[in-house]
Backbone bond lengths (Angstrom), bond angles and torsions (degrees), N, CA, C in turn:
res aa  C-N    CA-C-N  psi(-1)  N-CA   C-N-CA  omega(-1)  CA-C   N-CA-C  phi
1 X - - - 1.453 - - 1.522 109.46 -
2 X 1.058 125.24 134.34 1.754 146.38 -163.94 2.254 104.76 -69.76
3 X 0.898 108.66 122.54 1.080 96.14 -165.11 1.821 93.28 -106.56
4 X 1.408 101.75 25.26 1.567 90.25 156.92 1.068 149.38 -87.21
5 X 1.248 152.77 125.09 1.567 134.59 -171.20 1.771 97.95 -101.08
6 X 1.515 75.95 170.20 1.749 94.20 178.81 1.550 105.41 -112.00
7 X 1.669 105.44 127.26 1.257 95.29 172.68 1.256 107.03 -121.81
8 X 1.427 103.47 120.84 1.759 124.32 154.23 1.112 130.77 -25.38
9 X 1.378 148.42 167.30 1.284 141.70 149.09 1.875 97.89 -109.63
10 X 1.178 98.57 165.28 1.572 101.40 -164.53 2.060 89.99 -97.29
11 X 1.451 103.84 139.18 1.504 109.59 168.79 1.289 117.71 -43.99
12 X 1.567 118.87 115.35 1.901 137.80 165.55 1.766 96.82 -18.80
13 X 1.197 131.97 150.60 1.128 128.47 136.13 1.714 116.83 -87.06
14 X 1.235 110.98 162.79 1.492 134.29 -176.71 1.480 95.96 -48.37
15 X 1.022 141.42 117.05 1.804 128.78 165.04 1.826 104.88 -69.32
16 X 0.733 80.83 168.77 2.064 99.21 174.95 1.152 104.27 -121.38
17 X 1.717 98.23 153.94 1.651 112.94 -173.27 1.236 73.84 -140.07
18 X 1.456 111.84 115.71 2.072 126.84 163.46 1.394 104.79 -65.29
19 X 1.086 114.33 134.94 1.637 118.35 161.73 1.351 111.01 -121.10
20 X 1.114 130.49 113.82 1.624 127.93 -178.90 1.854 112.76 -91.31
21 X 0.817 76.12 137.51 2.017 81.19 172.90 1.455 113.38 -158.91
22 X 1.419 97.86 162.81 1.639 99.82 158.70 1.553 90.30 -130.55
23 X 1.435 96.54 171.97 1.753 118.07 -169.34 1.893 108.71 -84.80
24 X 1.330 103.33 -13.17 1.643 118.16 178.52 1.638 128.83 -103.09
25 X 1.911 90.16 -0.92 1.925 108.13 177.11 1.358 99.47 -116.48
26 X 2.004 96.11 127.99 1.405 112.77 -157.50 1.441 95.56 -82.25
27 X 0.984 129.39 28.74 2.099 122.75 -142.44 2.128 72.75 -150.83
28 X 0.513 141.79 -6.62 1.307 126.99 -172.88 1.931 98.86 -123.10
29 X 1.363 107.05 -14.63 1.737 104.62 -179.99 1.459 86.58 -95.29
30 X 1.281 150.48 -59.99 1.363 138.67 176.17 1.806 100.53 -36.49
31 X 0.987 108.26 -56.12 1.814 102.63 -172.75 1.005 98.38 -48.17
32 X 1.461 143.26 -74.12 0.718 152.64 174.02 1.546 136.91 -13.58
33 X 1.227 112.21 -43.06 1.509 119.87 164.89 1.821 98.77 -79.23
34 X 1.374 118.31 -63.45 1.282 125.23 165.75 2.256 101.13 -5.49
35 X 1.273 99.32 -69.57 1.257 95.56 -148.51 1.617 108.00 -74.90
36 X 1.752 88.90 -46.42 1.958 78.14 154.44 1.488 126.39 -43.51
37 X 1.330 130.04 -77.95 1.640 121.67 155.06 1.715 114.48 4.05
38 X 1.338 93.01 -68.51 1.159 79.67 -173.34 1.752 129.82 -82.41
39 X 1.282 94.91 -36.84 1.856 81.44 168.92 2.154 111.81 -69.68
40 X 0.787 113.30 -35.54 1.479 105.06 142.32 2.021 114.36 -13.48
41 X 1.311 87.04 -115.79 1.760 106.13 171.07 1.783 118.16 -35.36
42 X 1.092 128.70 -57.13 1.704 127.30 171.72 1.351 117.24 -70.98
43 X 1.001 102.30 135.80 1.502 108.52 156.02 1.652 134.28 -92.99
44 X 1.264 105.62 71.13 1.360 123.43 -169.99 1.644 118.67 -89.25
45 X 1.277 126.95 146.77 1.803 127.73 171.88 1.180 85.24 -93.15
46 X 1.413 137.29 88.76 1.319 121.52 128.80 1.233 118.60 -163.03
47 X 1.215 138.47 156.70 1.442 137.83 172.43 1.470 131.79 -112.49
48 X 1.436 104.51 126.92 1.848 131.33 159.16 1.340 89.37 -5.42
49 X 1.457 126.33 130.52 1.825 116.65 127.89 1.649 98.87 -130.02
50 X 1.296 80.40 121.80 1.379 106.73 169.97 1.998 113.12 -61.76
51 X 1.477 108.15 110.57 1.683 96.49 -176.74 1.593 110.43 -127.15
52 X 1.512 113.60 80.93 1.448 112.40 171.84 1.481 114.96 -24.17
53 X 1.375 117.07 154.83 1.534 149.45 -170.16 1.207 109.88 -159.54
54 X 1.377 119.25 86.35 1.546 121.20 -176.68 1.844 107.41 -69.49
55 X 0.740 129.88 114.04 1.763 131.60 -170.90 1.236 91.95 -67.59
56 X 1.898 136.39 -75.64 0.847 134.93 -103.19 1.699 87.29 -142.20
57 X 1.684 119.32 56.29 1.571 128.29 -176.95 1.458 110.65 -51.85
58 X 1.452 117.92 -42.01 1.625 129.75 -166.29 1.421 104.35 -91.43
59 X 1.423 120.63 11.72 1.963 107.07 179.11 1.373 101.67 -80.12
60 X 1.272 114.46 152.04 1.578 127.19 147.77 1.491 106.30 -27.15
61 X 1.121 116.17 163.72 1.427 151.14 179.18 1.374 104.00 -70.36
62 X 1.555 99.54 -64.00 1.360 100.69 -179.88 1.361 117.61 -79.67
63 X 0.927 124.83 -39.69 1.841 118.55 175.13 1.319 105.33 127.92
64 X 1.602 117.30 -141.89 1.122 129.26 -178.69 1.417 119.31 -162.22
65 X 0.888 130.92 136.03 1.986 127.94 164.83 1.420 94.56 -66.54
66 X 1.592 111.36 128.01 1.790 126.73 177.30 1.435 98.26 -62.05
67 X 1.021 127.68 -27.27 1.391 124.15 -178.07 1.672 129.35 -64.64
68 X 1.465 90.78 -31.71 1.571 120.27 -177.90 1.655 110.20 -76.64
69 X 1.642 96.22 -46.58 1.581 101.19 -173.26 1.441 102.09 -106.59
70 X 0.960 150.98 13.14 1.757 126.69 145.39 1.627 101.06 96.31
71 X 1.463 107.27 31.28 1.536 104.85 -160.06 1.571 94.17 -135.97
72 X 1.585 117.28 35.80 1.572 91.68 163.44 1.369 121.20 -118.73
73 X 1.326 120.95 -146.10 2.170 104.19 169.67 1.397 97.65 -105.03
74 X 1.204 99.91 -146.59 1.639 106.57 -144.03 1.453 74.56 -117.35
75 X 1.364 115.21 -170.82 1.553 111.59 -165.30 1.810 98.87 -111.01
76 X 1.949 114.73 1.53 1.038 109.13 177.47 1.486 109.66 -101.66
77 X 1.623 116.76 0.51 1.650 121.12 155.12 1.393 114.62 -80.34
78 X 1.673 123.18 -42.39 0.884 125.72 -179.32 1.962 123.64 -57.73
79 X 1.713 101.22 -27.26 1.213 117.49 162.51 1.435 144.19 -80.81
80 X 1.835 104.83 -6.13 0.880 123.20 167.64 1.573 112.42 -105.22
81 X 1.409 114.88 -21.87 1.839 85.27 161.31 1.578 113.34 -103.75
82 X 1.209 114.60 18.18 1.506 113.50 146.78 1.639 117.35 -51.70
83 X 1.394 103.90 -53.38 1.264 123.25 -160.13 2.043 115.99 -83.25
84 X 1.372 106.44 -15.24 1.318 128.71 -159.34 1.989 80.10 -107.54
85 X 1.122 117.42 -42.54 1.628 118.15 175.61 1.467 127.01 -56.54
86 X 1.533 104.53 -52.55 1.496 137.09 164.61 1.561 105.47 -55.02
87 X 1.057 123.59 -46.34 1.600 136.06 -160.15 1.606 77.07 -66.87
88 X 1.775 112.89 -83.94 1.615 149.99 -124.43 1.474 88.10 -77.76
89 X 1.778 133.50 -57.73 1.215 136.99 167.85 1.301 91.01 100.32
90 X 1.529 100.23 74.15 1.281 101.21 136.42 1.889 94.30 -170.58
91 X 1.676 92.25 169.16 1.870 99.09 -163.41 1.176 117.19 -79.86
92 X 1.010 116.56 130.74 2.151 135.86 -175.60 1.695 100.16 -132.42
93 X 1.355 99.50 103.74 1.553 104.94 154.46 1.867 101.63 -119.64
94 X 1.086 99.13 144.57 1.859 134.39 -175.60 1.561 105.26 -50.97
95 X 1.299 123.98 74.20 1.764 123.68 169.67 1.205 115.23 -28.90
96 X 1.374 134.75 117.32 1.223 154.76 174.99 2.009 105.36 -71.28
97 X 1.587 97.82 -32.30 1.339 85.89 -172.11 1.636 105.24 -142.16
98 X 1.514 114.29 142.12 1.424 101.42 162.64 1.286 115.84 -89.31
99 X 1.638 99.03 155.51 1.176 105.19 179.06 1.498 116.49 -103.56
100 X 1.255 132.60 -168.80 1.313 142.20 179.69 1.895 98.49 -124.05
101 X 1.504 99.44 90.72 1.606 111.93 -177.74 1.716 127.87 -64.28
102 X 0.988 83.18 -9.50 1.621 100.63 168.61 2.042 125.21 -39.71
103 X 1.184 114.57 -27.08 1.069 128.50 177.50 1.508 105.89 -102.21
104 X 1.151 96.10 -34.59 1.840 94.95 177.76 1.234 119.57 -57.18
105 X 1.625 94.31 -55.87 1.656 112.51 171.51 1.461 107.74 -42.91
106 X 1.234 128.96 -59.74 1.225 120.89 -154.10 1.887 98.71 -81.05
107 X 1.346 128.10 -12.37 1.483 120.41 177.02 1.359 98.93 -68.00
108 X 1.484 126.76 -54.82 1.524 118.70 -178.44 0.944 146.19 -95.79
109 X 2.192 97.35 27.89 1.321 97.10 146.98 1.461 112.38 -127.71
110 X 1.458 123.65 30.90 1.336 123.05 125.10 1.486 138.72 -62.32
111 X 1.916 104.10 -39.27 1.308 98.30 136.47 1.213 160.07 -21.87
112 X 1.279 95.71 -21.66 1.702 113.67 -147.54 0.989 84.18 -119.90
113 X 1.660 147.70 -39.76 1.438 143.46 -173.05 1.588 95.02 -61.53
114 X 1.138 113.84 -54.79 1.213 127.72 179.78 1.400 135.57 -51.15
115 X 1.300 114.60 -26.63 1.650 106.67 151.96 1.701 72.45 155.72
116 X 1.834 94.30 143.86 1.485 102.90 152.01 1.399 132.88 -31.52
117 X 1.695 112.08 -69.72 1.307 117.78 -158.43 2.045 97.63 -67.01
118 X 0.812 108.02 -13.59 2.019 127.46 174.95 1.831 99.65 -55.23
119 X 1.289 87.57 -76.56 1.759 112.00 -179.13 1.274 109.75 -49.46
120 X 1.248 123.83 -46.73 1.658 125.71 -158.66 2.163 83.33 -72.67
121 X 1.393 115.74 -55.77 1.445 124.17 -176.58 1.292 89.45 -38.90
122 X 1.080 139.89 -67.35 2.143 131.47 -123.03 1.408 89.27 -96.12
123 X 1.777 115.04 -34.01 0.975 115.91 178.80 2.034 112.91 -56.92
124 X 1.320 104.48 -68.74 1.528 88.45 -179.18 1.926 111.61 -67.28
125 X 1.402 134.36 -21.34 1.050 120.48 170.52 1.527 113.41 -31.43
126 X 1.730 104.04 -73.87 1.295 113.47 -147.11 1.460 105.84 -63.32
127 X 1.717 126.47 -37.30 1.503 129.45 152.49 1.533 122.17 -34.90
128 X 1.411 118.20 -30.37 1.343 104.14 -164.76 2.160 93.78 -107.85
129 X 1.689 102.59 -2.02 1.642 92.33 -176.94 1.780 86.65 -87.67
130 X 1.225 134.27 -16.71 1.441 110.43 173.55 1.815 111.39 -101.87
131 X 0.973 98.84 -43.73 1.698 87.10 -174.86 1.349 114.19 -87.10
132 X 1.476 112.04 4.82 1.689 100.83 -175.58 1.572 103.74 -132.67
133 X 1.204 108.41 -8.70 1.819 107.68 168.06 1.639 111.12 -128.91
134 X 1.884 128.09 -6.99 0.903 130.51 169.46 1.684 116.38 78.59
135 X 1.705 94.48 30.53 1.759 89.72 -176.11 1.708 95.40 -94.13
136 X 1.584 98.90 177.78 1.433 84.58 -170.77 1.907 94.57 -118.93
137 X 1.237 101.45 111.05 1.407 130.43 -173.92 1.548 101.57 -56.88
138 X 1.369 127.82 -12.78 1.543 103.11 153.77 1.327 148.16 -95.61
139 X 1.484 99.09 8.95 1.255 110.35 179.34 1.517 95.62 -100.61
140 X 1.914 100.23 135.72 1.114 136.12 -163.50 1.751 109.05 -49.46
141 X 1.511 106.79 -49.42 1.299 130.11 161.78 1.319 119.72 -22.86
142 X 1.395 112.52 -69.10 1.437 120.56 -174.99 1.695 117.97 -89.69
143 X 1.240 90.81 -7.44 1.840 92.70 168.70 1.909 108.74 -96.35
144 X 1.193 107.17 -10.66 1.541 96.97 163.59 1.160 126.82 -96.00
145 X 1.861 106.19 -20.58 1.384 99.23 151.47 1.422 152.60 -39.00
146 X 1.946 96.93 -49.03 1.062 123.50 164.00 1.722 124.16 -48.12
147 X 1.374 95.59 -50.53 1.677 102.37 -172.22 1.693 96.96 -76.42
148 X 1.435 118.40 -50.60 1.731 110.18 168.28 1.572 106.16 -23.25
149 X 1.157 123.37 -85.41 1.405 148.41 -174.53 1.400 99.42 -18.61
150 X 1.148 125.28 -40.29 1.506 138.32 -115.95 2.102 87.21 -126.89
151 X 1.440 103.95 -28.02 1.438 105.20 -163.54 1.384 109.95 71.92
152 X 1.380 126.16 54.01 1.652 127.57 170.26 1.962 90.26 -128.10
153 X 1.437 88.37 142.23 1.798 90.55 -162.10 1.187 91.31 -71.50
154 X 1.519 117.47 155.95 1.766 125.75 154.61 1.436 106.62 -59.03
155 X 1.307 130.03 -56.19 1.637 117.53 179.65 1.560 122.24 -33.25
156 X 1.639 101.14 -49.58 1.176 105.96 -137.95 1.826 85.85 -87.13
157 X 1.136 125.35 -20.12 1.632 129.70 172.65 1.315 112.59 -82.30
158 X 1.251 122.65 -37.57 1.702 113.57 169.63 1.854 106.09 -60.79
159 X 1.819 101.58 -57.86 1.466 90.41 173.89 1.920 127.23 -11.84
160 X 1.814 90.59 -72.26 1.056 109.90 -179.82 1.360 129.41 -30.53
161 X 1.540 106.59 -62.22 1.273 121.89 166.94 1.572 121.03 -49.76
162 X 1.174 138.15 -65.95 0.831 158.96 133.74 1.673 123.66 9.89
163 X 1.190 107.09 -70.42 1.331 124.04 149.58 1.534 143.49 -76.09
164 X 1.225 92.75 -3.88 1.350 96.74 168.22 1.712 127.01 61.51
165 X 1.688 87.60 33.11 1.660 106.27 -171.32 1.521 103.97 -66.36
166 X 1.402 136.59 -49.60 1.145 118.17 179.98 1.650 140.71 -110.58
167 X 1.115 86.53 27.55 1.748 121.92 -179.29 1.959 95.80 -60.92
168 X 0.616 90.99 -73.32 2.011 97.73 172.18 1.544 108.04 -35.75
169 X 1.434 119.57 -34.88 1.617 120.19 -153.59 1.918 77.21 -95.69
170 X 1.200 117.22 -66.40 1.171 114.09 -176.69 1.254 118.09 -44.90
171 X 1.172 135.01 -53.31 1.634 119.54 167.08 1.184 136.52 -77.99
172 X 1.557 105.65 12.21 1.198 104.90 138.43 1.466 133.97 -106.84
173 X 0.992 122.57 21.54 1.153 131.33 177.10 1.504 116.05 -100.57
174 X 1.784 105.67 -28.24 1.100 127.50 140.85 1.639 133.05 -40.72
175 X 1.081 114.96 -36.78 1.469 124.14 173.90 1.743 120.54 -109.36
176 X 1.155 96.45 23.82 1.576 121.26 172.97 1.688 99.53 -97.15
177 X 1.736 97.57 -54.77 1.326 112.30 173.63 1.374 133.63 -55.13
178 X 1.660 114.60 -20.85 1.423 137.05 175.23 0.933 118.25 -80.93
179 X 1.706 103.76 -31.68 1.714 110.39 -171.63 1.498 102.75 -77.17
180 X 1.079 102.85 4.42 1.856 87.21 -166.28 1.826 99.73 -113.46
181 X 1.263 109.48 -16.97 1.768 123.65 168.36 2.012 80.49 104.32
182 X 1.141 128.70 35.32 1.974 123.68 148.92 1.332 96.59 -51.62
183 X 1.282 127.74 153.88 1.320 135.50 147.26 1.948 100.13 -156.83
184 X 1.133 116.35 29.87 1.534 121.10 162.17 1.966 97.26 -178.67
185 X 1.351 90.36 176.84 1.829 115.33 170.98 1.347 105.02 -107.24
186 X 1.247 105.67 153.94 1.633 136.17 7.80 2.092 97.49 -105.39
187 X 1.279 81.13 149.83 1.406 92.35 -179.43 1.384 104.78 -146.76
188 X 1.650 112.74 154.79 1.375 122.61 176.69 1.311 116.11 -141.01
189 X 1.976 123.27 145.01 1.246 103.06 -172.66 1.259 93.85 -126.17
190 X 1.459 122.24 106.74 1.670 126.95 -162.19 1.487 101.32 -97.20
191 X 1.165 122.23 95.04 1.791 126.02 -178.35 1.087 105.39 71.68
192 X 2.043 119.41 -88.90 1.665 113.83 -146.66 1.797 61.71 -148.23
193 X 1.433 144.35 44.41 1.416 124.50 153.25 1.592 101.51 -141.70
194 X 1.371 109.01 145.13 1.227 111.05 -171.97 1.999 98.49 -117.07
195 X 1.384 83.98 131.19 1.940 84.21 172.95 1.512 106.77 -104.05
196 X 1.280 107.86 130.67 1.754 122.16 154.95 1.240 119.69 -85.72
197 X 0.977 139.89 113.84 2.003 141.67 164.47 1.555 92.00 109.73
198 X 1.284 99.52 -171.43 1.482 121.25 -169.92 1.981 90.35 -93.98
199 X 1.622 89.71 133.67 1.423 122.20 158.39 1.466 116.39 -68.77
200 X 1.720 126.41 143.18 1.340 111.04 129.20 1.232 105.31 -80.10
201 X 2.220 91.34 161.21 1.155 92.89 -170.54 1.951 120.35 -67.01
202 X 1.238 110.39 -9.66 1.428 113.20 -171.15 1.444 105.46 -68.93
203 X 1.779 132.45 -33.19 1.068 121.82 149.52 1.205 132.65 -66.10
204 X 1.111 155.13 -17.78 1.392 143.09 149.18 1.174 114.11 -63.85
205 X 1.791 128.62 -11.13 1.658 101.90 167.59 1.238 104.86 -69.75
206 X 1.523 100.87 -53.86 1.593 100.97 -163.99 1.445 103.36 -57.07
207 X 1.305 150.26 -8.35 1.440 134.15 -164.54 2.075 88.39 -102.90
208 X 1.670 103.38 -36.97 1.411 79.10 176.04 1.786 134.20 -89.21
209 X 2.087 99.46 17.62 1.307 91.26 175.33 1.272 108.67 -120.16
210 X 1.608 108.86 3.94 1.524 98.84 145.05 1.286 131.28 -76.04
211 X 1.842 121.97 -26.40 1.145 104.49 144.51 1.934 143.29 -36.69
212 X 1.242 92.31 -51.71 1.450 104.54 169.14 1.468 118.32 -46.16
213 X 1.546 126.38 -59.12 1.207 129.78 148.07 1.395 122.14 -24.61
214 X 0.911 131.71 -84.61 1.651 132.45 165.76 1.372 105.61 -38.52
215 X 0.908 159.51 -20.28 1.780 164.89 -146.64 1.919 85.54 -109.56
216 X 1.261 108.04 -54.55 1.449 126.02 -170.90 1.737 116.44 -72.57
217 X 0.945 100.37 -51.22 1.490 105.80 154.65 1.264 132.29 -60.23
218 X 1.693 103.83 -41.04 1.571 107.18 168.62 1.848 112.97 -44.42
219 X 1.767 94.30 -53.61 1.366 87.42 -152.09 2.405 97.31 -66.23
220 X 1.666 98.50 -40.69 1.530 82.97 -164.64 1.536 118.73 -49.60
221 X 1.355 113.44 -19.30 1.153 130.35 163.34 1.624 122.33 -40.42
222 X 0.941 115.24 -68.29 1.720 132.57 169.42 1.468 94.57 -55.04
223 X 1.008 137.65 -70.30 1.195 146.11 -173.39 1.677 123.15 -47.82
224 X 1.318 106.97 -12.84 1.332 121.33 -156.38 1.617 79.57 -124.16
225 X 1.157 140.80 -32.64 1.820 153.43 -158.84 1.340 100.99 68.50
226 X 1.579 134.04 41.40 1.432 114.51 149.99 1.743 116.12 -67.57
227 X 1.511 111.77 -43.82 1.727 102.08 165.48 1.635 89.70 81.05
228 X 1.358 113.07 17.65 1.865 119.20 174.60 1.743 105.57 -100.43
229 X 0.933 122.29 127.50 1.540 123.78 -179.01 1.639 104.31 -148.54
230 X 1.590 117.09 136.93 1.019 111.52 151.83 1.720 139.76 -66.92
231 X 0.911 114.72 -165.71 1.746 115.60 -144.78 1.763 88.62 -89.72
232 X 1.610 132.44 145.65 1.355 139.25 -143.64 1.953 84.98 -143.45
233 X 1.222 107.06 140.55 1.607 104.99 163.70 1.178 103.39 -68.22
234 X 1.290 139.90 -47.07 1.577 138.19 179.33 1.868 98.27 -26.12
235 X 1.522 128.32 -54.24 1.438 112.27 -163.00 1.479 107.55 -62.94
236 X 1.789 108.88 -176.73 1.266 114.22 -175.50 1.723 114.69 -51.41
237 X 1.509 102.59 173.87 1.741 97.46 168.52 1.237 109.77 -58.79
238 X 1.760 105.64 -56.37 1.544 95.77 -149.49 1.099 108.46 -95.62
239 X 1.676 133.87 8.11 1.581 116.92 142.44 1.185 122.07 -63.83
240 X 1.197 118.01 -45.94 1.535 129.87 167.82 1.736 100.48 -34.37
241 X 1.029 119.81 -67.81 1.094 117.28 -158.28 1.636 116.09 -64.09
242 X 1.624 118.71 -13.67 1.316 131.36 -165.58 1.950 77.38 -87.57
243 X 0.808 113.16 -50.09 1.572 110.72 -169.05 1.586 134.59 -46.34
244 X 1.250 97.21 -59.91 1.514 116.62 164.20 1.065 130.20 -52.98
245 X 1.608 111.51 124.17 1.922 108.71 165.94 1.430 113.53 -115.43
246 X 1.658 96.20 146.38 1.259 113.60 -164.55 1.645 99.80 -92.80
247 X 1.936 82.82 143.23 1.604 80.73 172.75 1.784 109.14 -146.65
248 X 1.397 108.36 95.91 1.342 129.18 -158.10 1.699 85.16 -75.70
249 X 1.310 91.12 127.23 1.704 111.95 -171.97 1.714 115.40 -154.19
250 X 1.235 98.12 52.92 1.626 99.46 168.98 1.230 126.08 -72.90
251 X 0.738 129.31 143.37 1.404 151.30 -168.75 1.680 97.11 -83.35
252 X 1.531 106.24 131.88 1.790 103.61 153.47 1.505 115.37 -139.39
């Protein structure tokens, strides 16, 4: 009898594609439909993670009218994601006020405890109650609406707030964002390339089917026993961070 065994390789996990946003950057709700679209349309192995970046940690509660604080675009940004909305199809009216996202953040990632297909919902809700109906997503009011709507209990979201249950998850998700040199939205970390500013969408396919490629190679790789793989968000920050190239690509 053969005293050889067979050894397996253990099943790839899913890779991640980071998406950074905050709920108050108009360049990260365009991504945003963008990336739905696209996992929609491709057939890719990998999955969205959604990774808040609160911009604006030290605002008031209540916020501000952009008008008041010196914090809005120019009326030839404001005219170009009119026009990028109209094109892309979906609704953008012009926020009158910023908010202080801090509560938002923490609704969709109670969401998120709550089941993916939950999260991915609250996630485009709460984007489309400020940039696509112009409510102002920090008042407490209209974010329990949202989660009502949504079937997420009022208790269990005031709790949240209140207690300060996901304040910890958020800053660190925040210092995921540091490790990589983020210091604003929208940003993306597609395999071993990191995007700054808003994409067209024709670059993020191609950046997410060269991911796919590498995903594909990874595995014939294992499969073949080279045991060679490119660089995974799963590793540390700051190898991660030696890895990645940046490719600052804003859109005007």
């Amino acid at each position: 009898m053969s005293d050889e065994h067979t050894h397996e390789n253990p099943p790839l996990e899913r890779p991640r594609v980071l998406v950074f946003f905050d709920y108050a950057c108009p360049f990260c709700y365009v991504d945003q439909h963008r990336f739905d679209a696209l996992e929609s349309e491709l057939d890719l192995d990998f999955d969205i993670f959604l990774v808040p970046y609160e911009l604006r940690p030290g605002m008031s509660e209540e916020g501000l009218e952009i008008s008041e604080g010196g914090t809005g675009h120019s009326e030839r940004v404001d005219e170009y994601l009119e026009r990028t909305a109209e094109k892309e199809g979906f609704p953008f009216a012009p926020p009158t006020r910023l908010p202080n996202t801090h509560r938002a953040l923490v609704l969709a990632e109670l969401a998120r405890d709550l089941g993916t297909a939950l999260h991915r919902a609250t996630h485009a809700a709460i984007f489309e109650a400020y940039f696509g109906q112009g409510r102002d997503i920090g008042s407490p009011a209209v974010l329990l609406e949202i989660a009502g709507e949504l079937g997420i209990e009022r208790e269990e979201l005031e709790e949240a707030w209140d207690e300060g249950t996901y304040d910890e998850r958020l800053h660190q998700f925040r210092h995921v964002a540091m490790h990589l040199g983020l210091d604003a939205t929208p940003a993306a970390l597609i395999c071993n390339e990191l995007f700054i500013g808003s994409r067209p969408a024709g670059v993020l396919r191609e950046a997410l089917e060269r991911c796919d490629a590498h995903r594909e190679a990874e595995r014939d790789g294992i499969e073949g026993g080279s045991g060679e793989h490119p660089p995974t968000v799963e590793e540390n920050g700051d190898e991660l961070a030696g890895h990645v190239s940046r490719a600052e690509a804003v859109e005007s």
